[in-house]
Structure formats: structure tokens, C-alpha cells
Residue frames as a rotation matrix with the C-alpha (Angstrom) as fourth column:
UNK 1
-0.956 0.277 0.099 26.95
-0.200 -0.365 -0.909 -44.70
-0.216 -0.889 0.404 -91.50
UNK 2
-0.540 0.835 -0.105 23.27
0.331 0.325 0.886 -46.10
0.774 0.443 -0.452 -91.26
UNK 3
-0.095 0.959 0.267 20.23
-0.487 -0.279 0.828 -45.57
0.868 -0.051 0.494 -89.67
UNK 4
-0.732 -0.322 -0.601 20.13
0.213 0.729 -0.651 -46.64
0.648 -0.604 -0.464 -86.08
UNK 5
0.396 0.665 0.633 16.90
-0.501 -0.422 0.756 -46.27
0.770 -0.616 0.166 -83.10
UNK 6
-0.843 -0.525 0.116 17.90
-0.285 0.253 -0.925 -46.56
0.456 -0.813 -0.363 -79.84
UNK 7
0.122 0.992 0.007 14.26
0.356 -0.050 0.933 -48.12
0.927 -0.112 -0.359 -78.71
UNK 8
-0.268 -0.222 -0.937 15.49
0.932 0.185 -0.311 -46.92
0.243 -0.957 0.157 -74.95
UNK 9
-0.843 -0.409 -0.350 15.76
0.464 -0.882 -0.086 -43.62
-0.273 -0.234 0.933 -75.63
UNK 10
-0.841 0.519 0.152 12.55
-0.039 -0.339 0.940 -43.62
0.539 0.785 0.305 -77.23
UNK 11
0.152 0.587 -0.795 11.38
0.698 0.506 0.507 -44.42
0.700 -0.632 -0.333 -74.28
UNK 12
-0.376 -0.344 -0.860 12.88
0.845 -0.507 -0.167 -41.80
-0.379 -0.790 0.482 -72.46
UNK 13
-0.853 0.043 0.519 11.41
0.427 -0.513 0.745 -39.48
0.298 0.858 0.419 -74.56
UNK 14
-0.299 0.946 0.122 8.20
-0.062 -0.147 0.987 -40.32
0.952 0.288 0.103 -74.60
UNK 15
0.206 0.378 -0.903 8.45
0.979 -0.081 0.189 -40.30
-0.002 -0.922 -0.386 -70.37
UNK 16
-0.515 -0.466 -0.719 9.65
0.706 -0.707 -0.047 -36.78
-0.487 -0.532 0.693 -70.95
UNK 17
-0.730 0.601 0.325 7.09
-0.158 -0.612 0.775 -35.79
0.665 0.515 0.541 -73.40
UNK 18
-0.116 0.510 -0.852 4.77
0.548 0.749 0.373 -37.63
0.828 -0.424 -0.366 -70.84
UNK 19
-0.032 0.235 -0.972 5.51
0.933 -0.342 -0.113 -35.46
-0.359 -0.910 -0.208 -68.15
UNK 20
-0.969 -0.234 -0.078 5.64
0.176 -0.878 0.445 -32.33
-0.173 0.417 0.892 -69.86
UNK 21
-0.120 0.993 0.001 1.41
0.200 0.024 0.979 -33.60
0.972 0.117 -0.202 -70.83
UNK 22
-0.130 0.091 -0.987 1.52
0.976 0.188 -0.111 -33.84
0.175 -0.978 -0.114 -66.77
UNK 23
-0.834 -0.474 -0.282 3.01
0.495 -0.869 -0.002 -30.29
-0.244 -0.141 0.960 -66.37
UNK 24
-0.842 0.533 0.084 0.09
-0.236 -0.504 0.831 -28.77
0.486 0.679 0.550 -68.75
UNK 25
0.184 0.961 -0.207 -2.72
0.381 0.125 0.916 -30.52
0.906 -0.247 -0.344 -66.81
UNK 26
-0.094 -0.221 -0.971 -1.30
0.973 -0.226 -0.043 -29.04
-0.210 -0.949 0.236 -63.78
UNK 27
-0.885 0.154 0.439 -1.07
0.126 -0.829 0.545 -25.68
0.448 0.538 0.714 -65.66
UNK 28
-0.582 0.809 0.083 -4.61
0.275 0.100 0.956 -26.20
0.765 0.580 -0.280 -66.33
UNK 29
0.123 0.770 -0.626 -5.60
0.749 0.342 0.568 -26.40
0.651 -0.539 -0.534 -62.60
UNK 30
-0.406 -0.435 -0.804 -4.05
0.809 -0.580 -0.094 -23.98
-0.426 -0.688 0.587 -61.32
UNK 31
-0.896 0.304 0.324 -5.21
0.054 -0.648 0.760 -21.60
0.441 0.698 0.564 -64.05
UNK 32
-0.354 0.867 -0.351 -8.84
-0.082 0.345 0.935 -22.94
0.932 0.360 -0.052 -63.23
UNK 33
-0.031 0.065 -0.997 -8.23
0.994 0.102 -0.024 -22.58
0.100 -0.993 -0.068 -59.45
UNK 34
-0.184 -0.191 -0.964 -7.02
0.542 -0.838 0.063 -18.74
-0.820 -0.511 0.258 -59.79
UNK 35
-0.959 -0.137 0.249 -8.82
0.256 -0.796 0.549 -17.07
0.123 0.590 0.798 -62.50
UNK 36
0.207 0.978 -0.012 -12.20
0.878 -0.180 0.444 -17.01
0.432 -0.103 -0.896 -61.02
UNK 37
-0.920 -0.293 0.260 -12.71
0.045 -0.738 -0.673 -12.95
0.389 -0.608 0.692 -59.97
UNK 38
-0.428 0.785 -0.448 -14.96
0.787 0.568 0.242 -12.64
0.445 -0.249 -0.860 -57.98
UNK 39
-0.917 0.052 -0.394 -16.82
0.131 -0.896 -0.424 -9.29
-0.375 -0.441 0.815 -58.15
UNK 40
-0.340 0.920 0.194 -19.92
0.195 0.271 -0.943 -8.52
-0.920 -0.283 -0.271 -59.19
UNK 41
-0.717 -0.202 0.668 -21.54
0.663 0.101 0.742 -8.30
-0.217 0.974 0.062 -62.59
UNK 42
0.604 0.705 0.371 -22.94
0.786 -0.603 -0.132 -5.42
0.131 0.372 -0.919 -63.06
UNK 43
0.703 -0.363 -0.611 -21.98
-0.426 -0.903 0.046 -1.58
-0.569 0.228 -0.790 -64.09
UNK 44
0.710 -0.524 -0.471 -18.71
-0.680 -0.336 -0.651 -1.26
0.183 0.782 -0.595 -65.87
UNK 45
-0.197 -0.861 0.470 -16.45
-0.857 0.384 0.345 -3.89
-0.477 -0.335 -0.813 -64.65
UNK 46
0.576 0.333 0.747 -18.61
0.165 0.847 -0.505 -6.74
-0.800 0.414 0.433 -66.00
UNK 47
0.805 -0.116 -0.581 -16.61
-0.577 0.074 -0.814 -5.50
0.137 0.991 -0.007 -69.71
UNK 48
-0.069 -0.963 0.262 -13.42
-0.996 0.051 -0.075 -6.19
0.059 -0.266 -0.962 -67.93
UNK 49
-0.311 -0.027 0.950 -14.83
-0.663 0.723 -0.196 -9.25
-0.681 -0.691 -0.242 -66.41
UNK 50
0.846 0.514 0.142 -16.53
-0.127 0.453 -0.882 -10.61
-0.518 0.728 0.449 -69.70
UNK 51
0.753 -0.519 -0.404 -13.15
-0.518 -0.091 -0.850 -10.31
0.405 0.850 -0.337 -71.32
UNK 52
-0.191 -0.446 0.874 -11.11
-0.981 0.066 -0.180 -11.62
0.023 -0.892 -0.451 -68.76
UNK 53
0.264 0.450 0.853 -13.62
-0.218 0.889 -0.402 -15.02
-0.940 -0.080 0.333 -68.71
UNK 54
0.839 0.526 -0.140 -13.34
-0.355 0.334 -0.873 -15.00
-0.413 0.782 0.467 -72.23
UNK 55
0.063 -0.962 0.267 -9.19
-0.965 -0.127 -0.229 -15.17
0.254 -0.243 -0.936 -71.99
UNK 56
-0.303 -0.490 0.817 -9.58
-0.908 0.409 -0.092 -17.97
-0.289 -0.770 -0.569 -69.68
UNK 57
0.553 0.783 0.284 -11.86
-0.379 0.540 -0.751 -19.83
-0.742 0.308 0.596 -71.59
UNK 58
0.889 -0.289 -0.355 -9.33
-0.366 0.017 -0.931 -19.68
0.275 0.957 -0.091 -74.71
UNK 59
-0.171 -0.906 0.386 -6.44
-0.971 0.088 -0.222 -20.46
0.167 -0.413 -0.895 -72.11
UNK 60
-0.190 -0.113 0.975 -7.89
-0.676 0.735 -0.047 -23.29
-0.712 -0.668 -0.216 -70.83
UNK 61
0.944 0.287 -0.164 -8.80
-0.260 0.336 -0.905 -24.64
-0.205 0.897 0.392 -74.42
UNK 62
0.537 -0.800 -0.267 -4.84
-0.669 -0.211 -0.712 -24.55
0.514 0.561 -0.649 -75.44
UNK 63
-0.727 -0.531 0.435 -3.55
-0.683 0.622 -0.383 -26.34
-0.067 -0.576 -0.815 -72.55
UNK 64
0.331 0.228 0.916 -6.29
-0.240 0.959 -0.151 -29.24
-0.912 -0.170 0.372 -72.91
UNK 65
0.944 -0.025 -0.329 -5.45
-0.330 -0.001 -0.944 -29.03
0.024 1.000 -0.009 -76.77
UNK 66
-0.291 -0.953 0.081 -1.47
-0.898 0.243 -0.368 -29.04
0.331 -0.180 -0.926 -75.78
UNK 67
-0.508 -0.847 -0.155 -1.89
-0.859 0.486 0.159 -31.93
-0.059 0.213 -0.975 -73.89
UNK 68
0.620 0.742 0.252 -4.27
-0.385 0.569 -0.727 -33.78
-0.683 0.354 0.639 -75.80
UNK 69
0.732 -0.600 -0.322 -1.13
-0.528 -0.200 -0.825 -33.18
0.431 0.775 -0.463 -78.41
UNK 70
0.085 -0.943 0.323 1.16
-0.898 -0.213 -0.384 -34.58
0.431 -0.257 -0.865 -75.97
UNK 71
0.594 0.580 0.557 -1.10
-0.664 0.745 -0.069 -37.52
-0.456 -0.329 0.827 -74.72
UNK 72
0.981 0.166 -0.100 -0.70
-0.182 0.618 -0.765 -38.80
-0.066 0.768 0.637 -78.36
UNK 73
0.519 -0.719 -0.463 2.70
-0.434 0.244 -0.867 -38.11
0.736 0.651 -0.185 -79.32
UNK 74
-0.336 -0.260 0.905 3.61
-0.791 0.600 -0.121 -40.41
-0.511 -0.757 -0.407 -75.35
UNK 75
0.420 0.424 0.802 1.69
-0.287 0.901 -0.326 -42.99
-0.861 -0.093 0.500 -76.82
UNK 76
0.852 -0.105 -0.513 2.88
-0.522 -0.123 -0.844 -42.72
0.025 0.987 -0.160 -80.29
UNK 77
0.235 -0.965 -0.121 6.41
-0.915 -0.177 -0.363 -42.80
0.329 0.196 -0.924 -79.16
UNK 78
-0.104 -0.030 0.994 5.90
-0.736 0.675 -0.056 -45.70
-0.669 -0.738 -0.092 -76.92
UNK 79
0.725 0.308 0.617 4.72
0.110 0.832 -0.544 -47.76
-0.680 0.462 0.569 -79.58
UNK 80
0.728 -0.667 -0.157 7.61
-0.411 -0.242 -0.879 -46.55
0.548 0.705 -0.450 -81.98
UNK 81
-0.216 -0.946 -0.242 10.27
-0.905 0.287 -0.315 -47.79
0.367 0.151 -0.918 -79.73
UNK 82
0.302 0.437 0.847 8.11
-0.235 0.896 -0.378 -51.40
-0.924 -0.085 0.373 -79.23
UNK 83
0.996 0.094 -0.004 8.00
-0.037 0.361 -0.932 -51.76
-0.086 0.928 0.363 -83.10
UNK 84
0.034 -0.957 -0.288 12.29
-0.825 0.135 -0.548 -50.91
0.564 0.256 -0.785 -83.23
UNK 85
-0.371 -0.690 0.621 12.88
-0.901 0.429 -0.062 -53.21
-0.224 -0.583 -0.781 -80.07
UNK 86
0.070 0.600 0.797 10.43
-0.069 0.800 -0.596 -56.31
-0.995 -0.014 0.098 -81.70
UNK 87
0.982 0.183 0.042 10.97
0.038 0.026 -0.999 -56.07
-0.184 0.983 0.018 -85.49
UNK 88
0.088 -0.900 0.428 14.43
0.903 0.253 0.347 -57.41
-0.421 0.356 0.835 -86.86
UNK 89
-0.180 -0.534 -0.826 16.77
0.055 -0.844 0.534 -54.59
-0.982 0.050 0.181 -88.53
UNK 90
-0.939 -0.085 0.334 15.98
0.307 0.238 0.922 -55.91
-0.157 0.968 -0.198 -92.20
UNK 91
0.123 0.973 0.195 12.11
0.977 -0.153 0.150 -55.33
0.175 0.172 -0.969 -91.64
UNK 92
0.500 0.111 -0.859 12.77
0.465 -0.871 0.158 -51.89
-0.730 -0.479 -0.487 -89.88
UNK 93
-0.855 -0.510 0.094 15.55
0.162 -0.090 0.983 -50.80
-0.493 0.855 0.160 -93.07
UNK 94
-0.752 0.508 0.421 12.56
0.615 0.311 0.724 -51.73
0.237 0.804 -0.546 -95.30
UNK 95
0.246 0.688 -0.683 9.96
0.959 -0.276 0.067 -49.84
-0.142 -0.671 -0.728 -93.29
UNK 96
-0.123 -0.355 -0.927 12.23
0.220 -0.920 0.323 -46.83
-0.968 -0.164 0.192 -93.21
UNK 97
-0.879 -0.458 0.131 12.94
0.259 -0.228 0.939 -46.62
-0.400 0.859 0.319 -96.61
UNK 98
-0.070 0.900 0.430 8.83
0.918 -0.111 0.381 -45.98
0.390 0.422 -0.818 -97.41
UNK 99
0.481 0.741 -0.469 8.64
0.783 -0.603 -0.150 -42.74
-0.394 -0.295 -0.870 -95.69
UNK 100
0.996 0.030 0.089 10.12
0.056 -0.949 -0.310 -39.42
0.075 0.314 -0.947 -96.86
UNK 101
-0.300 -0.953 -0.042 13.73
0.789 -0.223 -0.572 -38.25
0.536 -0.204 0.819 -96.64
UNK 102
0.315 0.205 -0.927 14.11
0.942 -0.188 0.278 -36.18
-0.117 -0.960 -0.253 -93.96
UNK 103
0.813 0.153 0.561 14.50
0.434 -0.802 -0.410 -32.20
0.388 0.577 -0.719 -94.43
UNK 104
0.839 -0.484 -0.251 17.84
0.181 -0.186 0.966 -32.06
-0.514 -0.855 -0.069 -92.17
């Protein structure tokens, strides 16, 4: 049993990691549409409201961070199943055989 890449599926992948970056930037707007409150800033609500902003601020940081994370690993993959579907099975063997064993 050896070492096979389907470069197709790596493609499918990376359209499902692809939308999933989509998903998150939607997230993002919606978040960024409905967390604005819109009371006034002054007396005692402003703590609420200072914490609250500061929430969203850290929310909207994660999802650009997520898919900033997800951008890469679409492009990443894309070019991973170019290099299987363009590079003979002896070069790719040889290639493999530099990186780690795998922890499965």
C-alpha cells in the first residue's frame, strides 16, 4: 500500500475550505451590521456599552484572523494539488519522503 493524492479532491477541498473563508466574511458583516447599540454614552450604561464595543472589536478580529487562515490554506491547497497533478510520481515519492512521518 503506497502513498497516493487524488489532485481532484484537493481541489475539492480547498473549494470547501474556500467557502467556509466566504461563510466567515459573511459572519463578519453581519456581526458589523448588528452590533452597533445605539444609546447614548453617558451615565451608567456607557460600562455596558464600552464592554460590549470592546467584545465586538475582539469578535471581529477572529473572524478576519479565521479567514485570513482560510484564505491561505485555499490557496495553499490549490497549489498542492497543481504540484501532484504536474510532477511525475517518482519526483512526488522523493518529495514526500523529506517531510516528517505523520503522527496517525
Amino acid at each position: 500500500m503506497g502513498f497516493q493524492v487524488q489532485a481532484g479532491d484537493l481541489d475539492g477541498y480547498a473549494a470547501q475550505v474556500g467557502r467556509a473563508a466566504d461563510d466567515v466574511q459573511q459572519a463578519k458583516k453581519y456581526a458589523q451590521n448588528n452590533s452597533d447599540v445605539g444609546v447614548s454614552d453617558q451615565g451608567l450604561i456607557e460600562l455596558i456599552i464600552g464592554a460590549h464595543r470592546s467584545v465586538v472589536d475582539e469578535v471581529n478580529a477572529a473572524m478576519t484572523r479565521a479567514e485570513s487562515v482560510l484564505r491561505a490554506a485555499e490557496t495553499e491547497l490549490k497549489k498542492s494539488a497543481t504540484y501532484y497533478r504536474t510532477t511525475d510520481t517518482s519526483t512526488a515519492r522523493s518529495m514526500d519522503a523529506t517531510f516528517p512521518s505523520s503522527k496517525r
